[in-house]
C-alpha positions in Angstrom: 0.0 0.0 0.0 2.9 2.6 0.8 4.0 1.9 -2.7 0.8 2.9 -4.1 0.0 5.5 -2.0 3.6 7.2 -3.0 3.2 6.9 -6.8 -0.2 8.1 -6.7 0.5 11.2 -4.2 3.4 11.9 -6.7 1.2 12.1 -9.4 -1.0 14.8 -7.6 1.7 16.3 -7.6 2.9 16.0 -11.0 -0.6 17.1 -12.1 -0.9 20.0 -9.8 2.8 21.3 -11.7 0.5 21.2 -15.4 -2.3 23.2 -13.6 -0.2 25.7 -12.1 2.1 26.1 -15.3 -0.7 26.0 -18.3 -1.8 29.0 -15.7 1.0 30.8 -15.4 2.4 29.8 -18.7 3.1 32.8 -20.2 4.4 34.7 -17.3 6.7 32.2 -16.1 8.2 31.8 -19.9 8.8 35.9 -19.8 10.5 35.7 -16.1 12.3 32.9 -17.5 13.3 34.0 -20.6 11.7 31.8 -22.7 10.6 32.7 -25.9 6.6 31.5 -27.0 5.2 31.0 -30.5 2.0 32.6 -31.7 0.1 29.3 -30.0 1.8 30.0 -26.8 4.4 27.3 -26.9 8.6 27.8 -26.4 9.6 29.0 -29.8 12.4 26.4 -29.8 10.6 23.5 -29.4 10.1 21.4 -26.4 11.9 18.4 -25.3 10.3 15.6 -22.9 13.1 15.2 -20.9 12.1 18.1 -18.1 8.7 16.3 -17.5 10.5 12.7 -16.9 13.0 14.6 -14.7 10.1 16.0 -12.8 8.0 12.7 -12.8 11.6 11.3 -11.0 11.7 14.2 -8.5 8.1 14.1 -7.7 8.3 10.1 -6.5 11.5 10.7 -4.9 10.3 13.9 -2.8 6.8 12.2 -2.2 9.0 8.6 -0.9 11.0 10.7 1.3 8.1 12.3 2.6 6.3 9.0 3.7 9.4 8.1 5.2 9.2 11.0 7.1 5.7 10.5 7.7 5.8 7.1 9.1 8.9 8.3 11.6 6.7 11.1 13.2 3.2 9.5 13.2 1.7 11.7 10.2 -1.5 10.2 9.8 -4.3 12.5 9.2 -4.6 14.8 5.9 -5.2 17.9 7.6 -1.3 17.1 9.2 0.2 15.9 5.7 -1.8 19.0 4.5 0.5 20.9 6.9 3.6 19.4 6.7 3.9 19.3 3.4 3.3 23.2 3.0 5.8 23.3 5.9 8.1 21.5 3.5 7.7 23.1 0.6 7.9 26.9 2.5 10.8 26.1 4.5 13.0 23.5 2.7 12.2 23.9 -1.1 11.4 27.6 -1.7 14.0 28.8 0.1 16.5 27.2 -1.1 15.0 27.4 -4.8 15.0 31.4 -4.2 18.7 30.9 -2.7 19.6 29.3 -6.0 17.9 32.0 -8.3 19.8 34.8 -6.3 23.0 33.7 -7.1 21.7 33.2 -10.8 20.5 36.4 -10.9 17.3 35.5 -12.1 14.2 37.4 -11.9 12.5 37.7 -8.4 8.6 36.7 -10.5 10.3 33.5 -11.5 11.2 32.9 -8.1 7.6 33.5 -7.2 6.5 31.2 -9.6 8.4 28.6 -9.0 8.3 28.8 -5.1 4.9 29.0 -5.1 4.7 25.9 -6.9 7.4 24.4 -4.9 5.1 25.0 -1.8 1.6 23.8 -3.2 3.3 21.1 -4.4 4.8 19.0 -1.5 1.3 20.4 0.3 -0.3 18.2 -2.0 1.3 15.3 -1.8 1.5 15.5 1.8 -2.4 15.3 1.3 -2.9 12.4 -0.9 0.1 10.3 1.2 -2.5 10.7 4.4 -5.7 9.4 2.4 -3.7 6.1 2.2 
């Protein structure tokens, strides 16, 4: 059941990421720097590998955090609701806005991002607490 409850939290996850970029879509590709076509896709073209390296992250951050879980007795969803936005607010954006600092990247991309970063893990601490 862990097993099941992992992959399925991670693809909450994973789906949340396509809502939250097809929203924010063509302000993320401006903070980014991303040039879009007339349909609104990367000039450039698009490659599939970021979406399997994302599919990877998303099992390995929702298998860490039923680890986690199961260590501290994390059982009910309105605590995986919290923990997970505790996660994602105080592990994962901050260091993701750390990272964009140095890079000199624009602050709305780090918005983006982050607040992605935080809704995310939120998420899957959610759907881990169904199981």
């Amino acid at each position: 059941m862990a097993v099941l409850a992992v992959v399925v939290a991670a693809f909450a996850g994973f789906l949340l990421g396509g809502v939250w970029y097809m929203v924010l879509s063509r302000p993320w590709a401006e903070a980014a720097g991303i040039e879009l076509d007339a349909q609104g896709r990367p000039a450039a073209g698009m490659s599939v590998t970021p979406f399997v390296i994302s599919g990877v992250c998303m099992l390995l951050v929702a298998g860490l955090m039923r680890y986690g879980f199961a260590l501290t007795g994390i059982d009910s969803p309105g605590k995986g609701l919290a923990s997970g936005l505790g996660i994602g607010a105080f592990f994962i954006a901050p260091w993701m806005a750390m990272n964009y600092g140095y890079a000199m990247r624009p602050l709305r991309l780090a918005l983006i991002d982050g607040g992605y970063a935080i809704l995310g893990p939120a998420v899957i601490g959610l759907v881990l607490t169904l199981f």
